[in-house]
PyMOL CGO cylinders between C-alpha atoms (Angstrom):
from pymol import cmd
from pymol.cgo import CYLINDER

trace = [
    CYLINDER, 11.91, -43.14, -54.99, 12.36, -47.21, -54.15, 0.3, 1, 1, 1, 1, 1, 1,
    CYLINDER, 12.36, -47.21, -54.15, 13.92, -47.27, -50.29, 0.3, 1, 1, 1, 1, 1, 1,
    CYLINDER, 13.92, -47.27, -50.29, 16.36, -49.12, -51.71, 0.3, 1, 1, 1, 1, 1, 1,
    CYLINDER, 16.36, -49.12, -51.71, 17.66, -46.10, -53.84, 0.3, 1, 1, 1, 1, 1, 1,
    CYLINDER, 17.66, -46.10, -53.84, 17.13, -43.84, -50.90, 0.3, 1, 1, 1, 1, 1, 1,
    CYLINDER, 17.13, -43.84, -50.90, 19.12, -45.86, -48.37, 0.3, 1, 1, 1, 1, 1, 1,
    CYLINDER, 19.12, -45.86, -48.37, 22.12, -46.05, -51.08, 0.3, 1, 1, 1, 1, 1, 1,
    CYLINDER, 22.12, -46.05, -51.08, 21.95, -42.35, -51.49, 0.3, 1, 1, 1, 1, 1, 1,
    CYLINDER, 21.95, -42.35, -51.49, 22.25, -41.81, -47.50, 0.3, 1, 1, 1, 1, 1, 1,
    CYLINDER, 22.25, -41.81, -47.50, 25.10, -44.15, -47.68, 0.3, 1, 1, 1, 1, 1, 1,
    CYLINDER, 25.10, -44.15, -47.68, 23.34, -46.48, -45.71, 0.3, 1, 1, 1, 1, 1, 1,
    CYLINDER, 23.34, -46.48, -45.71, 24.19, -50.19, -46.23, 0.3, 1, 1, 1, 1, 1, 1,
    CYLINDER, 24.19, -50.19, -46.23, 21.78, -52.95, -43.89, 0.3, 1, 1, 1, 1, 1, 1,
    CYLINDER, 21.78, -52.95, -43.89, 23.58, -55.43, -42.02, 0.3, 1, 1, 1, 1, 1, 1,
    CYLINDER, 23.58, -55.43, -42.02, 22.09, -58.87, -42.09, 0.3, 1, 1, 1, 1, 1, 1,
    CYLINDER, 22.09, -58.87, -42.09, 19.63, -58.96, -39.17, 0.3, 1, 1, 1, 1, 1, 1,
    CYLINDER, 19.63, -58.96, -39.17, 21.06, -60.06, -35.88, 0.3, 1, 1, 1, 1, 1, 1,
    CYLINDER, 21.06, -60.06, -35.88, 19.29, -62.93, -34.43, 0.3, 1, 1, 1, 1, 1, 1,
    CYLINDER, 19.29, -62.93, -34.43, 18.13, -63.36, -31.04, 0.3, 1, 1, 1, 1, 1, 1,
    CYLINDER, 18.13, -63.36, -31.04, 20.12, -63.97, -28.30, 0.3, 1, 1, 1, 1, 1, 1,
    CYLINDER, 20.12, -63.97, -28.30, 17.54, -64.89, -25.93, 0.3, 1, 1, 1, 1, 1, 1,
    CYLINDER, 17.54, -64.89, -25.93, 14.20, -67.44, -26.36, 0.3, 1, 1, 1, 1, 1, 1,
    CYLINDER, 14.20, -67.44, -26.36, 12.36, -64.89, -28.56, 0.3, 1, 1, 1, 1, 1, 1,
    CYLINDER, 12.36, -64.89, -28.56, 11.72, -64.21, -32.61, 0.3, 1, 1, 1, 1, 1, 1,
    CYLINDER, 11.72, -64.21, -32.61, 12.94, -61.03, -33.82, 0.3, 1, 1, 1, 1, 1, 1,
    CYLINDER, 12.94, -61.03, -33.82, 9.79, -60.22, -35.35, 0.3, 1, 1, 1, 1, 1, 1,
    CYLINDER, 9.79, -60.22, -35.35, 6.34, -61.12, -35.53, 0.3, 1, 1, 1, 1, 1, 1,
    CYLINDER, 6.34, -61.12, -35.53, 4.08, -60.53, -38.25, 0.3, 1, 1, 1, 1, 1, 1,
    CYLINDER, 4.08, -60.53, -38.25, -0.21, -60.02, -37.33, 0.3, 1, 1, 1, 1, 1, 1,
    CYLINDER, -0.21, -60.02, -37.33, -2.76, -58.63, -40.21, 0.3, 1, 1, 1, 1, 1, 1,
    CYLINDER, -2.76, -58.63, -40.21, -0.97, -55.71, -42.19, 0.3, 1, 1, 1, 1, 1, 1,
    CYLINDER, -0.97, -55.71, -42.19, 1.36, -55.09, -38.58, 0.3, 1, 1, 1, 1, 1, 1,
    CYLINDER, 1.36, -55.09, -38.58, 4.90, -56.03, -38.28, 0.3, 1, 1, 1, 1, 1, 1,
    CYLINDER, 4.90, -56.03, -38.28, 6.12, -56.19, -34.42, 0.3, 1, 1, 1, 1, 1, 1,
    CYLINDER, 6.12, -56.19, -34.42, 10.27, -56.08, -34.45, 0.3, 1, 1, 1, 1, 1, 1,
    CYLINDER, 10.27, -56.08, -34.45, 11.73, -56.89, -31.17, 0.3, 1, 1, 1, 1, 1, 1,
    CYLINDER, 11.73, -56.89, -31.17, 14.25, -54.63, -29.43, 0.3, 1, 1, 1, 1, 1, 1,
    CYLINDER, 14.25, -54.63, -29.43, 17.31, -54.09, -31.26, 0.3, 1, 1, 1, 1, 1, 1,
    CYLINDER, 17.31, -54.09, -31.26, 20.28, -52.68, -29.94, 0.3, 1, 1, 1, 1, 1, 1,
    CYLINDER, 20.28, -52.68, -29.94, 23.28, -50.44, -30.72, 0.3, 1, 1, 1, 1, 1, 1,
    CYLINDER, 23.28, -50.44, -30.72, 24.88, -53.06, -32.89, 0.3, 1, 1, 1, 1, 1, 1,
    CYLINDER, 24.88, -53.06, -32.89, 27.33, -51.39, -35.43, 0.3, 1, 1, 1, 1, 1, 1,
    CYLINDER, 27.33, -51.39, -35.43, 29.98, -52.21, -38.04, 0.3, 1, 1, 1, 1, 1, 1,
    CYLINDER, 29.98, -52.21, -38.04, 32.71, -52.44, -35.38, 0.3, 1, 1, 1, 1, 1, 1,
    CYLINDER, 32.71, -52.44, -35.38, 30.61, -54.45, -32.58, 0.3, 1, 1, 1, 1, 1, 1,
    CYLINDER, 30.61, -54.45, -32.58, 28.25, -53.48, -29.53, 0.3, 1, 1, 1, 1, 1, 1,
    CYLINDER, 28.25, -53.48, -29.53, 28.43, -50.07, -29.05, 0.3, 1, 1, 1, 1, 1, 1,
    CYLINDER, 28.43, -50.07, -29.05, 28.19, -50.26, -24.68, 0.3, 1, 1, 1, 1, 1, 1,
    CYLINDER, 28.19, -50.26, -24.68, 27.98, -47.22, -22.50, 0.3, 1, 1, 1, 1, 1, 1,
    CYLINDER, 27.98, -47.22, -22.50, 25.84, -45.12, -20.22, 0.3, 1, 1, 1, 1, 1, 1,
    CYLINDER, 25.84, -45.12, -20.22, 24.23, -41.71, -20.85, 0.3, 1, 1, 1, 1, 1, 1,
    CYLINDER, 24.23, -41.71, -20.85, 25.65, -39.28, -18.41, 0.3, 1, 1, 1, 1, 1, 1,
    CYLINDER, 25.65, -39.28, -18.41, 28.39, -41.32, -17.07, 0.3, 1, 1, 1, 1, 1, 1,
    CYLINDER, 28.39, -41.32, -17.07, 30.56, -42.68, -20.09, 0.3, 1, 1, 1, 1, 1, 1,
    CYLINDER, 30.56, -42.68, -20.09, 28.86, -41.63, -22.96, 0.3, 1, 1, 1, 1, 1, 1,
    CYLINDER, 28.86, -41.63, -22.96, 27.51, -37.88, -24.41, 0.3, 1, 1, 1, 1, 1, 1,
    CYLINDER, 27.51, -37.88, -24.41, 24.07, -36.88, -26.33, 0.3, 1, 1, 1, 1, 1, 1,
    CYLINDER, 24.07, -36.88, -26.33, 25.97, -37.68, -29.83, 0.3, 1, 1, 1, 1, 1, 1,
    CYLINDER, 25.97, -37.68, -29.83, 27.51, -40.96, -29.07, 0.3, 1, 1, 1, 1, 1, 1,
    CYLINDER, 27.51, -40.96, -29.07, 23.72, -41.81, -27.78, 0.3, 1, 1, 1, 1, 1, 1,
    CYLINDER, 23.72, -41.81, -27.78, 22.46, -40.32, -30.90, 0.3, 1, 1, 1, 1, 1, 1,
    CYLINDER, 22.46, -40.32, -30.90, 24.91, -42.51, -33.15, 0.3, 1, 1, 1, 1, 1, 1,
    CYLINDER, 24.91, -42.51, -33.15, 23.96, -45.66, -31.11, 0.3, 1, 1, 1, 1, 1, 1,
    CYLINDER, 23.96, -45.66, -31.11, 19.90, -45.12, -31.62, 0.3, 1, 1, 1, 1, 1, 1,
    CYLINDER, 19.90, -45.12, -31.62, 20.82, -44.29, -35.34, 0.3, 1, 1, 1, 1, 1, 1,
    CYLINDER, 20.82, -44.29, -35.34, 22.96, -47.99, -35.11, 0.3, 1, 1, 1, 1, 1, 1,
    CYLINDER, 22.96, -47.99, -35.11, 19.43, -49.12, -33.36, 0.3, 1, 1, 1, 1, 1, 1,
    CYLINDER, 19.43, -49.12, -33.36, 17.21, -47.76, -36.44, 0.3, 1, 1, 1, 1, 1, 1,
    CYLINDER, 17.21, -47.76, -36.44, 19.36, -49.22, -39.07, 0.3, 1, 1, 1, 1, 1, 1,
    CYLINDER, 19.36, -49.22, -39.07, 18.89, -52.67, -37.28, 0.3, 1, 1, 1, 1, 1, 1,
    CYLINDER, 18.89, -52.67, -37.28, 15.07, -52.08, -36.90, 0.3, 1, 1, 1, 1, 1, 1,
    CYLINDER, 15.07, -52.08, -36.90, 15.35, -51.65, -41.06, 0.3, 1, 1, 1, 1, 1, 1,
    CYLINDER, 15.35, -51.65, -41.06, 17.09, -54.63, -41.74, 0.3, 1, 1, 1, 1, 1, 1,
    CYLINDER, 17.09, -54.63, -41.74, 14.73, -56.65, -39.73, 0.3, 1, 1, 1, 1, 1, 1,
    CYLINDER, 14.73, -56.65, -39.73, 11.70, -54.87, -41.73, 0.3, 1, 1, 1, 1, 1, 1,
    CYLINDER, 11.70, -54.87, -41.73, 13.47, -55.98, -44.75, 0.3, 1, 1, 1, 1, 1, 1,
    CYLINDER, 13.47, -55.98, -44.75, 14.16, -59.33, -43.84, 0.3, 1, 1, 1, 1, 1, 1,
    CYLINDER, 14.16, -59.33, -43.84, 10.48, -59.61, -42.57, 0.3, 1, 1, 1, 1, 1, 1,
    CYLINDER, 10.48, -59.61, -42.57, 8.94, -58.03, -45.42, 0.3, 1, 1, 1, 1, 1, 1,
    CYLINDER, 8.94, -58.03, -45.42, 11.46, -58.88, -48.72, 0.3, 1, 1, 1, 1, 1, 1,
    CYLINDER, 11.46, -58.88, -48.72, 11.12, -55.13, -49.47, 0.3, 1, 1, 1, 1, 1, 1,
    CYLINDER, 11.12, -55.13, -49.47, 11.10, -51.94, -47.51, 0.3, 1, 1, 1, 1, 1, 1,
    CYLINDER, 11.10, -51.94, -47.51, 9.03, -50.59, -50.22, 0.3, 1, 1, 1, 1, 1, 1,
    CYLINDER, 9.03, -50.59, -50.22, 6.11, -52.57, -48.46, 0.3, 1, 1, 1, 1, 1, 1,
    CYLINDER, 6.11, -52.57, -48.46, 6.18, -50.43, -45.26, 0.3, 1, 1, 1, 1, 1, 1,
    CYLINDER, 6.18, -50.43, -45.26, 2.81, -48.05, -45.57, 0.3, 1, 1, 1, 1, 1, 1,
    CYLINDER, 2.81, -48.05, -45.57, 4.43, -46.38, -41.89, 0.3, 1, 1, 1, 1, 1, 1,
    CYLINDER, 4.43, -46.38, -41.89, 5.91, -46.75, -38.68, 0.3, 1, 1, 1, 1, 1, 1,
    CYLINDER, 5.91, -46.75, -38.68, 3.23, -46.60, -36.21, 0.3, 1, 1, 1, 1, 1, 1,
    CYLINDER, 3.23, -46.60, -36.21, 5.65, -46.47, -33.02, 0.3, 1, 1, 1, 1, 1, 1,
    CYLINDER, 5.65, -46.47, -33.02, 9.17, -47.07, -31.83, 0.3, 1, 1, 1, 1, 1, 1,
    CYLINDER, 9.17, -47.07, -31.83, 10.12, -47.47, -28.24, 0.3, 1, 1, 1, 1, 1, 1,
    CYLINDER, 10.12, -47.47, -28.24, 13.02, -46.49, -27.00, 0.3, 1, 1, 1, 1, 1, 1,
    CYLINDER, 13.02, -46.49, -27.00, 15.41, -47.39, -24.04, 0.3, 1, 1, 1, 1, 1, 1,
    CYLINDER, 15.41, -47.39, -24.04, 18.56, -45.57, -23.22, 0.3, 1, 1, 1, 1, 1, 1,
    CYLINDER, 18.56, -45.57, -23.22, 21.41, -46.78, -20.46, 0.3, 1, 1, 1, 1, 1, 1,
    CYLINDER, 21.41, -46.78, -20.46, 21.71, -43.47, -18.83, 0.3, 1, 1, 1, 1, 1, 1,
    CYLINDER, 21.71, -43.47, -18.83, 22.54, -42.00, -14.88, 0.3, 1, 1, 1, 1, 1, 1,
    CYLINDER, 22.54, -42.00, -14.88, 19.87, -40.55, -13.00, 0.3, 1, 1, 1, 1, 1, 1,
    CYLINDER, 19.87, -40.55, -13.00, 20.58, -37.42, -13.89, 0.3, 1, 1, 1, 1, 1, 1,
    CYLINDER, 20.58, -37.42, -13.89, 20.76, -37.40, -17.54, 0.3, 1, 1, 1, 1, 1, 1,
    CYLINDER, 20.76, -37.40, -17.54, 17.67, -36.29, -18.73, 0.3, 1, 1, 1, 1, 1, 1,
    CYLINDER, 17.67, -36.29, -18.73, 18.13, -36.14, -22.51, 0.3, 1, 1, 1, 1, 1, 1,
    CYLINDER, 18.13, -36.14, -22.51, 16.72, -39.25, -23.13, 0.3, 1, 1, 1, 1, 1, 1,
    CYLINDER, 16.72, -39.25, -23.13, 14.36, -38.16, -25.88, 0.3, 1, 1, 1, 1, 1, 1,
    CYLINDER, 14.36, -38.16, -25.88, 17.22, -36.33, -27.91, 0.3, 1, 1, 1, 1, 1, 1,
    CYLINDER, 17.22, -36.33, -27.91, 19.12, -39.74, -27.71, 0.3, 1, 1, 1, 1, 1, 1,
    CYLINDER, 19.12, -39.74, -27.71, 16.04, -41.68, -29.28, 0.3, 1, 1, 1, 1, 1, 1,
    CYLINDER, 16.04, -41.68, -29.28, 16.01, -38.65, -31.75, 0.3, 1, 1, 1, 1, 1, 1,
    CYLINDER, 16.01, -38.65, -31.75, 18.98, -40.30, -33.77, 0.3, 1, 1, 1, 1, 1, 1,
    CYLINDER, 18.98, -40.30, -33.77, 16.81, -43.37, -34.13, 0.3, 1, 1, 1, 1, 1, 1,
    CYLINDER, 16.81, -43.37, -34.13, 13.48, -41.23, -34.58, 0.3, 1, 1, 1, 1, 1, 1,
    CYLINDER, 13.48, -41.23, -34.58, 15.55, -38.85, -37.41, 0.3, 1, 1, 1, 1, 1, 1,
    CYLINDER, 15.55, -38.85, -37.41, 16.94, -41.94, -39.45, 0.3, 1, 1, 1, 1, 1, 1,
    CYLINDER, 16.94, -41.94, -39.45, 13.21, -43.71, -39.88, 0.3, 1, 1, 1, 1, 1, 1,
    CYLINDER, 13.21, -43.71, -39.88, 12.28, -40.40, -41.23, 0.3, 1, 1, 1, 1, 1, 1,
    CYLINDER, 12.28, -40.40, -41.23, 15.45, -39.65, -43.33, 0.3, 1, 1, 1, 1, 1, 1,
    CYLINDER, 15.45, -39.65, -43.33, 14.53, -43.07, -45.29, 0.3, 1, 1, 1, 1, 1, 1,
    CYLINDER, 14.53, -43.07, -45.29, 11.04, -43.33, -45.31, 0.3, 1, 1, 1, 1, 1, 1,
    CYLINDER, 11.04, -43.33, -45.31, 9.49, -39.44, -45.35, 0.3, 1, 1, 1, 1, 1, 1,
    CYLINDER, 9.49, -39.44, -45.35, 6.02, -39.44, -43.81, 0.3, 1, 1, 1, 1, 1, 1,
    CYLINDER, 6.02, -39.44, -43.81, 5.40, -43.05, -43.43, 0.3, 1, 1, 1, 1, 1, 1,
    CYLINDER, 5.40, -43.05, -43.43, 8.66, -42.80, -40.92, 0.3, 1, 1, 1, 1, 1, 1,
    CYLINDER, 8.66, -42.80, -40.92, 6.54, -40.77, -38.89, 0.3, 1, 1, 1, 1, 1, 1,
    CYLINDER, 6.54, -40.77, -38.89, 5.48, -42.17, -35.40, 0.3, 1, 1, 1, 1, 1, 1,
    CYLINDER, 5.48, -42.17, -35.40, 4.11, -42.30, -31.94, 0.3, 1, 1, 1, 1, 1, 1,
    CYLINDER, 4.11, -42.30, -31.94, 7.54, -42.66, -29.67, 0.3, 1, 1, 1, 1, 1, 1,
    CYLINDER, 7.54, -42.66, -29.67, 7.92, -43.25, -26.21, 0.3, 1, 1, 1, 1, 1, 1,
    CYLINDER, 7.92, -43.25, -26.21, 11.82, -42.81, -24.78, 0.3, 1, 1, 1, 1, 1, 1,
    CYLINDER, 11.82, -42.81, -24.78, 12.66, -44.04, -20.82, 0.3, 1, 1, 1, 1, 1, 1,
    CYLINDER, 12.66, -44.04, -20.82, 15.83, -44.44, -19.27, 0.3, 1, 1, 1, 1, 1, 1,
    CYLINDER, 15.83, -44.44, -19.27, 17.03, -47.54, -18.11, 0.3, 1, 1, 1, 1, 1, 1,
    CYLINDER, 17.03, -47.54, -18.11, 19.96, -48.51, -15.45, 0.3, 1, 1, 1, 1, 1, 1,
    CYLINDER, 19.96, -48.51, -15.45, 21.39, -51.34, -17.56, 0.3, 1, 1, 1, 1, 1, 1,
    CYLINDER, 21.39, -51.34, -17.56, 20.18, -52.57, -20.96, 0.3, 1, 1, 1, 1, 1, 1,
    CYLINDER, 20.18, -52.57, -20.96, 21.15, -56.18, -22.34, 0.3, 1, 1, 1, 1, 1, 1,
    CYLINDER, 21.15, -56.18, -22.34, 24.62, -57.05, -22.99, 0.3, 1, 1, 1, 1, 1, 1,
    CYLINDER, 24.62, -57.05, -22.99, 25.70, -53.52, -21.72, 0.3, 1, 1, 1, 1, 1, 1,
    CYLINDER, 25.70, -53.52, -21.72, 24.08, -51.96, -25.11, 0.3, 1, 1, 1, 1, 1, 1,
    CYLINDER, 24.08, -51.96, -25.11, 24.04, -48.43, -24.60, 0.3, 1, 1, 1, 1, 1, 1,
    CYLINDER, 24.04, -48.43, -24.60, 20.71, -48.23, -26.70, 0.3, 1, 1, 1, 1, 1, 1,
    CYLINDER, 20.71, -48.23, -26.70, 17.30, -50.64, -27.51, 0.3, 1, 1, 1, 1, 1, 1,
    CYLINDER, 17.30, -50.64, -27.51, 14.46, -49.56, -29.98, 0.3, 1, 1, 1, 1, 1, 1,
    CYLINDER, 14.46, -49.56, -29.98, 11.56, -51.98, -30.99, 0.3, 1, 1, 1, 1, 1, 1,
    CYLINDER, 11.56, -51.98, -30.99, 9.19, -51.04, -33.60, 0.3, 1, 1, 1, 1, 1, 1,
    CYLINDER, 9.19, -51.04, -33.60, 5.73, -51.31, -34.74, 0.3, 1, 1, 1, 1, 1, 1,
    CYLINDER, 5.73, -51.31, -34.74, 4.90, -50.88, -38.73, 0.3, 1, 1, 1, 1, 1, 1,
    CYLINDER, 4.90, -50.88, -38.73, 1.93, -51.44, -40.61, 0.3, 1, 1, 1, 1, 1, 1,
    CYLINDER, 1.93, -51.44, -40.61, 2.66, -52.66, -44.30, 0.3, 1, 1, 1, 1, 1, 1,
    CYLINDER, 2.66, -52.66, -44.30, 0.71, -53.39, -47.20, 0.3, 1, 1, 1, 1, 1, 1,
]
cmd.load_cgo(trace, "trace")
């Protein structure tokens, strides 16, 4: 099944890519790998903002990482012309807002982790890593950056 089909039958529609709001590209293509710079909880109604453990629970993480992951896709697609192109996503690294205390970071990065898989099966598979931060950009509650090799 084309990506394309598969995102419309999860219901998911890509945003045009945000731009950068620093000095910085939001992607950088090398051989058959495609680097995408961070990319942060950035939904339909705005910057979703918020810490882990403080303001914000494991779902409302989850939602935000998913936000991240659909961002992550649009930038693949903008990079790429064509998800179709993406042989797999080698790694994603995630950063979560959170308290000291909250120690679910890897479930959060799950909802970003869950949607690469939902849309591209195996070749969403990846290496991970998840850390906690005390304060992302712009007060995002969420950052993933990805690595994919394409053909």
């Amino acid at each position: 099944m084309a990506i394309a089909d598969k995102l419309k039958e999860l219901g998911i529609e890509l945003p045009q890519p945000v731009a950068p709001v620093a000095n910085y590209v939001p992607f950088v293509k090398t051989g058959q790998m495609l680097f995408i710079s961070g990319q942060v909880s950035l939904g339909p109604d705005g910057l979703v903002r918020g810490r882990l453990g403080e303001n914000m629970d494991l779902e409302a993480g989850q939602a935000a990482a998913r936000l991240c992951g659909i961002n992550l896709l649009a930038q693949a697609q903008a990079a790429l012309g064509s998800l179709d192109k993406v042989v797999r996503v080698v790694k994603l690294g995630g950063f979560v807002n959170a308290t000291g205390d909250f120690t679910d970071i890897p479930k959060v990065i799950n909802g970003c982790s869950d949607l690469m898989v939902d849309v591209l099966g195996d070749a969403g598979r990846h290496a991970r890593s998840a850390v906690a931060c005390p304060v992302l950009p712009l007060g995002a509650a969420v950052e993933v950056d990805a690595v994919i090799e394409f053909a």
